[in-house]
VMD Tcl script that builds the backbone (N, CA, C; Angstrom):
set m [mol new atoms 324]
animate dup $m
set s [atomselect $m all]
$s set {name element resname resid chain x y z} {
  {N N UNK 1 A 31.803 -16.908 19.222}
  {CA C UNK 1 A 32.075 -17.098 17.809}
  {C C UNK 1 A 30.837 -16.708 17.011}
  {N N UNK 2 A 30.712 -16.179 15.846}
  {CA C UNK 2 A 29.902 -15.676 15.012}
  {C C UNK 2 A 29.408 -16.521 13.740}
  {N N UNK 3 A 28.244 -16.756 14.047}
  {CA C UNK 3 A 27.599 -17.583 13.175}
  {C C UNK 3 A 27.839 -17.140 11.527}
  {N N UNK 4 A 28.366 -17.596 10.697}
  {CA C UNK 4 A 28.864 -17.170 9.435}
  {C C UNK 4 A 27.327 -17.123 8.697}
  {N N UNK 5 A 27.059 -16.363 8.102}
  {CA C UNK 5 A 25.693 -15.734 7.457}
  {C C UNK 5 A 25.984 -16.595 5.688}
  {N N UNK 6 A 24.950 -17.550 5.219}
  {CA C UNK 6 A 24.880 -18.007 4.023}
  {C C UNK 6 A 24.433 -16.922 2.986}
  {N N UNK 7 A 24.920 -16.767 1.930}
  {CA C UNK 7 A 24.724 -15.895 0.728}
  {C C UNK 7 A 23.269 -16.553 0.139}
  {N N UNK 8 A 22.424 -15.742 0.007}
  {CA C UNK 8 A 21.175 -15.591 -0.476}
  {C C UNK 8 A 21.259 -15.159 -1.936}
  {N N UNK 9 A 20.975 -15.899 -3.442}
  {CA C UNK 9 A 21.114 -15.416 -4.035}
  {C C UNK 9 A 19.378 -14.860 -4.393}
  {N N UNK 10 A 19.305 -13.598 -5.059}
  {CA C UNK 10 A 18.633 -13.076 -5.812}
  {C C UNK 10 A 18.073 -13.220 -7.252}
  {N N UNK 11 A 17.076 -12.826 -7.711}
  {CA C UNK 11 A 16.605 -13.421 -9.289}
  {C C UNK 11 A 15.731 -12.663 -9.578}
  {N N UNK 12 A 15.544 -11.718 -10.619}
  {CA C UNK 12 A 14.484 -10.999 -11.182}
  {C C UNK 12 A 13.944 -11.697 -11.986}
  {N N UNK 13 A 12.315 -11.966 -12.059}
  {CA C UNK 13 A 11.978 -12.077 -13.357}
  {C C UNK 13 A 12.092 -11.090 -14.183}
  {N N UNK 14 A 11.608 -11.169 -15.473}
  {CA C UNK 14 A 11.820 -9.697 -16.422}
  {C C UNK 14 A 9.996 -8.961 -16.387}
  {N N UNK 15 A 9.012 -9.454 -15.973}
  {CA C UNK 15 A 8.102 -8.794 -14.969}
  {C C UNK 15 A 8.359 -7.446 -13.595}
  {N N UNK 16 A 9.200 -8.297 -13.255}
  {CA C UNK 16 A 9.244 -7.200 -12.016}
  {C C UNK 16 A 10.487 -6.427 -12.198}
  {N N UNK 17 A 11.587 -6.704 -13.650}
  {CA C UNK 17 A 12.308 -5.238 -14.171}
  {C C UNK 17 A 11.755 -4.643 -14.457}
  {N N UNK 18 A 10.342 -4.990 -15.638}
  {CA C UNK 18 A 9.807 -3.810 -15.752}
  {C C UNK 18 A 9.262 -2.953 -15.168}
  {N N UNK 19 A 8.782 -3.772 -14.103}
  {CA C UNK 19 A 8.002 -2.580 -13.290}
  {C C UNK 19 A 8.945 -1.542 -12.300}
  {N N UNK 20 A 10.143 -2.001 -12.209}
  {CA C UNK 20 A 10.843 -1.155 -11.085}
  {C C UNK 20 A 11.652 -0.073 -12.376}
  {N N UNK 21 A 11.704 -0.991 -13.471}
  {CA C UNK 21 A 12.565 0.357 -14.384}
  {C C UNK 21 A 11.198 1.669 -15.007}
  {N N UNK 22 A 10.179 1.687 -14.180}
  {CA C UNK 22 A 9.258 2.842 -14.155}
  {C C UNK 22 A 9.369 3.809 -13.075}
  {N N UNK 23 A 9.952 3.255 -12.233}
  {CA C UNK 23 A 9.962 3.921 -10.792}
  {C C UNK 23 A 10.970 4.961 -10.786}
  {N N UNK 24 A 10.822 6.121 -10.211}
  {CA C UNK 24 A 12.053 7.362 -9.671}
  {C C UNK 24 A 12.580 6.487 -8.948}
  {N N UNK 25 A 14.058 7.201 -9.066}
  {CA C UNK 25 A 15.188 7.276 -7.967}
  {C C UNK 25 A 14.378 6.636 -6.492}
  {N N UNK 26 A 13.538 7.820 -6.076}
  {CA C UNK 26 A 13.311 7.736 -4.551}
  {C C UNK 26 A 12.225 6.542 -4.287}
  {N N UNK 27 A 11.212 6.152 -5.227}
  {CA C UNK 27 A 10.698 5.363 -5.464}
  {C C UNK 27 A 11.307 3.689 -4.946}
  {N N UNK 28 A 12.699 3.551 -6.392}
  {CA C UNK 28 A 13.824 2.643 -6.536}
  {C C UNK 28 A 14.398 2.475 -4.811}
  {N N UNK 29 A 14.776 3.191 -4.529}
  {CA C UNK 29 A 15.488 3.180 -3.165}
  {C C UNK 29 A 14.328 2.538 -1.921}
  {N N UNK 30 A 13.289 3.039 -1.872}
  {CA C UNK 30 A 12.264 2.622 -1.020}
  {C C UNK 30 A 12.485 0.851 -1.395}
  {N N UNK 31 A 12.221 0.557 -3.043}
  {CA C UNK 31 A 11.969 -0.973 -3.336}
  {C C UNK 31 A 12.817 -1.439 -2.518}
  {N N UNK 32 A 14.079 -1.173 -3.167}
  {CA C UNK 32 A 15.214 -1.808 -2.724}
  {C C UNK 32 A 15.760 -1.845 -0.851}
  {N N UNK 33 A 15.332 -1.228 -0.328}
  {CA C UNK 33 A 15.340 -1.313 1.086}
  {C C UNK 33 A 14.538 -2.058 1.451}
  {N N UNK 34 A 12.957 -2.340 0.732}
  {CA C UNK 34 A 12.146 -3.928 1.089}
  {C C UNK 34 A 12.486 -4.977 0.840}
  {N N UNK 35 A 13.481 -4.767 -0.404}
  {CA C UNK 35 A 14.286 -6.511 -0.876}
  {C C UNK 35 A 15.195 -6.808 0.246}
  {N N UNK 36 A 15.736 -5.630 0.643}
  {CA C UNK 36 A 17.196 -6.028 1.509}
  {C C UNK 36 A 16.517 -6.410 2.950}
  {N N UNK 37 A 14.969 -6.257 3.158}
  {CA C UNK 37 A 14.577 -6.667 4.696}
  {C C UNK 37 A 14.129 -8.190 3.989}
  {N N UNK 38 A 13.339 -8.016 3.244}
  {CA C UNK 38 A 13.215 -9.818 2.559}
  {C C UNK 38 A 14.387 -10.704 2.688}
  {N N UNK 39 A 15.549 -10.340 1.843}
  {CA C UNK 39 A 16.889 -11.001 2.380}
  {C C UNK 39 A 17.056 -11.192 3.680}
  {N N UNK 40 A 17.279 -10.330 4.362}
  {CA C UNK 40 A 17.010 -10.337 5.757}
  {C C UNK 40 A 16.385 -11.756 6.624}
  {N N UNK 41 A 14.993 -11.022 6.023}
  {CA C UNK 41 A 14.302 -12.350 6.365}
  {C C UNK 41 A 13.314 -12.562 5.388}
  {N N UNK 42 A 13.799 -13.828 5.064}
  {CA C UNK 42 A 12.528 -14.305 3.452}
  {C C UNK 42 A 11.433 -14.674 3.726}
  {N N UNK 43 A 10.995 -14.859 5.139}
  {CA C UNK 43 A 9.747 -15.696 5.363}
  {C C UNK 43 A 8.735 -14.445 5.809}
  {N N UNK 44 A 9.520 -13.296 5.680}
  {CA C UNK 44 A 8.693 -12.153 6.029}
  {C C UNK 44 A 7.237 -11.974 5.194}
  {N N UNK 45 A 7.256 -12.306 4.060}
  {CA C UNK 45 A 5.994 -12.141 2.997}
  {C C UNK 45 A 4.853 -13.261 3.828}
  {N N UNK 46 A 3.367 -12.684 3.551}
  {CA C UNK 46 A 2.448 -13.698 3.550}
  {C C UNK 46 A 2.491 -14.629 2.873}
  {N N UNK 47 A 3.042 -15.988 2.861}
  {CA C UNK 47 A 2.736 -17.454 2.205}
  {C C UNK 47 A 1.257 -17.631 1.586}
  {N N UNK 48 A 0.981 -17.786 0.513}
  {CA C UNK 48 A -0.171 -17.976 -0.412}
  {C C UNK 48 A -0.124 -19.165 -0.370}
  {N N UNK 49 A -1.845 -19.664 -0.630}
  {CA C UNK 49 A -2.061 -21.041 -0.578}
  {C C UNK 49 A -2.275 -21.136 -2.281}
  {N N UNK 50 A -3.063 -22.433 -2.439}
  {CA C UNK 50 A -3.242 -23.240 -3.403}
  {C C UNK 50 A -2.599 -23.281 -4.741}
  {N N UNK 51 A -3.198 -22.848 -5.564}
  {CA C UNK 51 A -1.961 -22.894 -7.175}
  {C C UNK 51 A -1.356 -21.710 -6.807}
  {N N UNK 52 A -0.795 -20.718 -5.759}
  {CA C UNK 52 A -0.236 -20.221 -5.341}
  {C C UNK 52 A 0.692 -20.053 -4.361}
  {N N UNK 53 A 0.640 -21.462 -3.977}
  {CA C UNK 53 A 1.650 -21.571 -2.939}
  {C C UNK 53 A 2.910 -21.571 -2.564}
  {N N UNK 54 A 3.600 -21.662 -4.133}
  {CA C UNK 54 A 5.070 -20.975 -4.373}
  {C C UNK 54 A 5.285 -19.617 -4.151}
  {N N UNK 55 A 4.147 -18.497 -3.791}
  {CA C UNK 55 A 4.492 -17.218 -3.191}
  {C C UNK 55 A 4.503 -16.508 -2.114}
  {N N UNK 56 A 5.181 -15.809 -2.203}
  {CA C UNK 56 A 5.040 -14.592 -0.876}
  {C C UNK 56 A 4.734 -13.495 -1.301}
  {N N UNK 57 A 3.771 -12.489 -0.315}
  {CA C UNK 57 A 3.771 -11.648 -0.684}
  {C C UNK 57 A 4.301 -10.279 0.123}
  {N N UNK 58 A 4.812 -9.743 -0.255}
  {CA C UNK 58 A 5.165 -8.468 1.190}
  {C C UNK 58 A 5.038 -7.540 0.496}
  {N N UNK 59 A 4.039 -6.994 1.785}
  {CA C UNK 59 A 3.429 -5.288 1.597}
  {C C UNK 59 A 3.982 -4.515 1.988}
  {N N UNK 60 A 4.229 -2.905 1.713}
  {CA C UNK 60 A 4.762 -2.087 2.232}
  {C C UNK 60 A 4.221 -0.403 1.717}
  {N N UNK 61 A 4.586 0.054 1.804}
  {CA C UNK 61 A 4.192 1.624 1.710}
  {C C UNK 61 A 5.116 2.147 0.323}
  {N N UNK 62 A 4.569 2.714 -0.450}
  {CA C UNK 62 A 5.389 3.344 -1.605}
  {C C UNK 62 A 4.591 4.036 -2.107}
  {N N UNK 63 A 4.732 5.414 -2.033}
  {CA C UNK 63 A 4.667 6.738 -2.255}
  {C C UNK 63 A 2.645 6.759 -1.958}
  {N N UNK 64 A 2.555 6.899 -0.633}
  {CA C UNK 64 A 1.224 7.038 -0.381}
  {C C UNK 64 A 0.571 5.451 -0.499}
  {N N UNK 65 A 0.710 4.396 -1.054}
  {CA C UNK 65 A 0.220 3.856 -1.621}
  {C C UNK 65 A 0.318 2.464 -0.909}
  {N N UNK 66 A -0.346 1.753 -1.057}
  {CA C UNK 66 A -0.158 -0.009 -0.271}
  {C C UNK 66 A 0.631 -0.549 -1.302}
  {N N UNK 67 A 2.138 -1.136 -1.503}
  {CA C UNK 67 A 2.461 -1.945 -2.549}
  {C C UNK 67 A 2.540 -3.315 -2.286}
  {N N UNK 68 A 2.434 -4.369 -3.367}
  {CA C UNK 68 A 2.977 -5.862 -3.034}
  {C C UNK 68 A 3.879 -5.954 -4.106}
  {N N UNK 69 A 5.167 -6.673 -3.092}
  {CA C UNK 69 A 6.153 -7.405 -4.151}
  {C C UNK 69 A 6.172 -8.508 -3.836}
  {N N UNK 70 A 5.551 -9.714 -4.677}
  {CA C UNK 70 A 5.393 -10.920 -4.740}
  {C C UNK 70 A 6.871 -11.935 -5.537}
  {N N UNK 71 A 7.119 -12.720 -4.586}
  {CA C UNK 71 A 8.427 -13.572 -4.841}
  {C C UNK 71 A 8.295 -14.924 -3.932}
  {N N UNK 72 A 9.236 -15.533 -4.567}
  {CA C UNK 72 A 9.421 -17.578 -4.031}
  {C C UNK 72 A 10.598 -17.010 -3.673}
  {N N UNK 73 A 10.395 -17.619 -2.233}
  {CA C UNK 73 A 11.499 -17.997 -1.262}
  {C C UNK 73 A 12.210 -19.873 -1.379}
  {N N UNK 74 A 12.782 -20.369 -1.893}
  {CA C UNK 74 A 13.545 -21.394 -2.054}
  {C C UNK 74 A 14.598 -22.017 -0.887}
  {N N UNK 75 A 14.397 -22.380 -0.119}
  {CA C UNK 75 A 14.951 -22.570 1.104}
  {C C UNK 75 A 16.136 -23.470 0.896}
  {N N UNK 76 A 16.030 -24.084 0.048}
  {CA C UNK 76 A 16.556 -25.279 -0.320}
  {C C UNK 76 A 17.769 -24.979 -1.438}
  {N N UNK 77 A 17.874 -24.332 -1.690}
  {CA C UNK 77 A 18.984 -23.128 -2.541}
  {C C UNK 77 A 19.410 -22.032 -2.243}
  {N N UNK 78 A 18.655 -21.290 -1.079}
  {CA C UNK 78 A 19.169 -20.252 -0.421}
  {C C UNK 78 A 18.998 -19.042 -1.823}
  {N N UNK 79 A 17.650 -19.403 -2.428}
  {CA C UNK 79 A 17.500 -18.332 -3.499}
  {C C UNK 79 A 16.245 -17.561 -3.359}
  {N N UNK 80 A 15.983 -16.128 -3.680}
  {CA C UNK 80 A 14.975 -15.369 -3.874}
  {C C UNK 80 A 14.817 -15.548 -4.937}
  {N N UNK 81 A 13.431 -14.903 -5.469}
  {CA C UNK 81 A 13.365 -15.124 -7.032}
  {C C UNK 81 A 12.369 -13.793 -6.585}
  {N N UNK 82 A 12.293 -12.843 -6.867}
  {CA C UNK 82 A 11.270 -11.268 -7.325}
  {C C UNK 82 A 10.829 -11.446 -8.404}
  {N N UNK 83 A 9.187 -11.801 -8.653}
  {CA C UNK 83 A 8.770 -11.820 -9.686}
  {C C UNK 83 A 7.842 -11.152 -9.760}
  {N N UNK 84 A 6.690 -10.012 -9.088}
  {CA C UNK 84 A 5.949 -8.917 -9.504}
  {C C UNK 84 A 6.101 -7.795 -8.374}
  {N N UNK 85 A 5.646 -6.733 -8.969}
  {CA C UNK 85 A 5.768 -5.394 -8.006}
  {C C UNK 85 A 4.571 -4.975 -8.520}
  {N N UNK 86 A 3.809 -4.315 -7.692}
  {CA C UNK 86 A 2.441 -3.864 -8.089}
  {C C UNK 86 A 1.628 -3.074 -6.614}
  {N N UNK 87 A 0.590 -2.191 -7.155}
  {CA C UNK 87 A -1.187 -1.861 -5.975}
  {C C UNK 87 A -1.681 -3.117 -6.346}
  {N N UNK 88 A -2.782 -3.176 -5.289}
  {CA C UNK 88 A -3.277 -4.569 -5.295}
  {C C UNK 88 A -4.121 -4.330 -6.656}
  {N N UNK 89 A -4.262 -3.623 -7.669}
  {CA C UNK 89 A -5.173 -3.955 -8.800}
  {C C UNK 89 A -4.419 -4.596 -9.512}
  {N N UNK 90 A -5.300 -5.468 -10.506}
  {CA C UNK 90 A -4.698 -6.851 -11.037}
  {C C UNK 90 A -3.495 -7.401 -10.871}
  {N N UNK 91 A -3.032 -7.096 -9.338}
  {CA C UNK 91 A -1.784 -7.808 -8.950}
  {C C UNK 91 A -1.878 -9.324 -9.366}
  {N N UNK 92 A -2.859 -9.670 -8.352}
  {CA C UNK 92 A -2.836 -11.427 -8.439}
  {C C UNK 92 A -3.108 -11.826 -9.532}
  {N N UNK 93 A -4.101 -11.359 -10.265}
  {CA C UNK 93 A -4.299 -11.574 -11.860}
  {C C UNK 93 A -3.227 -11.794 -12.720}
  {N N UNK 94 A -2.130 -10.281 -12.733}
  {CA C UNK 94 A -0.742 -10.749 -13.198}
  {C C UNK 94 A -0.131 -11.879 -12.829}
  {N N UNK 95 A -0.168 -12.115 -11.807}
  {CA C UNK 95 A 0.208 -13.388 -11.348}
  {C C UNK 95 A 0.004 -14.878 -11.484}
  {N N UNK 96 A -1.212 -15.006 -11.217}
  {CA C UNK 96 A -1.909 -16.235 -12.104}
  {C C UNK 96 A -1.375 -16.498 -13.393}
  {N N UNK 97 A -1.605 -14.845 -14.242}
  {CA C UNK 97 A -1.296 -15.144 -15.759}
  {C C UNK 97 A 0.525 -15.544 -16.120}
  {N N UNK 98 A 1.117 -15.425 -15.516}
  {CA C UNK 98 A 2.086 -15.593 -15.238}
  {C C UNK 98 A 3.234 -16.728 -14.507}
  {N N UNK 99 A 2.055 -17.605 -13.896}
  {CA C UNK 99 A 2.521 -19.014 -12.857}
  {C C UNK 99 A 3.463 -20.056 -13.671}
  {N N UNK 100 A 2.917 -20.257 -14.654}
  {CA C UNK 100 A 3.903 -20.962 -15.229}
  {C C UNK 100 A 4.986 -20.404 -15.494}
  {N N UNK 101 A 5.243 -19.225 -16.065}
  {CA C UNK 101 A 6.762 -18.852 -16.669}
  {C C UNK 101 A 7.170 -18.724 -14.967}
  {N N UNK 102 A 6.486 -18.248 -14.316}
  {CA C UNK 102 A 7.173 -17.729 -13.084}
  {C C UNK 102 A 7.964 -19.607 -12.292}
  {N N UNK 103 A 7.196 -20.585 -12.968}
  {CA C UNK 103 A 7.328 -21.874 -11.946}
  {C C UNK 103 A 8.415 -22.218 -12.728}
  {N N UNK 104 A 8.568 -22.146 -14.051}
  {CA C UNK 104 A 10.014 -22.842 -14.766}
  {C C UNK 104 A 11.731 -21.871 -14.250}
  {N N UNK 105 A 10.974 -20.922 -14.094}
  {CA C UNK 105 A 12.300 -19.960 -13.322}
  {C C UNK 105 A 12.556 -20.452 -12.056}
  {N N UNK 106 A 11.819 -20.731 -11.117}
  {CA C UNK 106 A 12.078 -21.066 -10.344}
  {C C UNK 106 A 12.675 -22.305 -9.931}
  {N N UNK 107 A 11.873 -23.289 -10.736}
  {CA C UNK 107 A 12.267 -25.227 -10.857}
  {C C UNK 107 A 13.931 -24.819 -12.034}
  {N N UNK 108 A 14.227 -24.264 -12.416}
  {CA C UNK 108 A 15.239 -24.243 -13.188}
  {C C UNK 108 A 16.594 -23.987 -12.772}
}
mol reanalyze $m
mol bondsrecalc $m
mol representation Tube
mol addrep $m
């Protein structure tokens, strides 16, 4: 018998629309094949500690380049939440600046 698979829901902040509504087509398609291994498996990202410990981060390759897409895995709701896409320059910075709006989306 086949273990029935729970629906994972998804959540953009409006941070990480913007950054993917910059991206080409081939670009877009790369993202989106890292979200669908995250779904996959959510615990795939590095877990961040301290006033960061609501994130993950997962790296991957996009167009030459090291990318991080940083998101809260919610175990407890069976929800993603995608809240930055970025090179590591002022990734985490965005982020920091950002913890609170990013924590009421999430607690909400």
């Amino acid at each position: 018998m086949l273990e029935e698979q729970k629906k994972i829901d998804v959540y953009e902040s409006r941070w990480f629309e913007k950054a993917i509504s910059k991206l080409s087509e081939a670009l877009l398609k790369t993202v989106e094949d890292e979200i669908d291994e995250i779904i996959k498996n959510p615990k795939i990202g590095e877990q961040k500690k301290g006033d960061l410990a609501y994130l993950r981060v997962h790296k991957f390759k996009l167009s030459n380049q090291l990318a991080r897409l940083g998101y809260s895995w919610v175990e407890t709701k069976l929800e993603i939440y995608l809240l930055q896409l970025g090179s590591h320059e002022n990734f985490y910075k965005k982020i920091k600046d950002q913890r609170k709006i990013d924590r009421k989306l999430i607690d909400s």
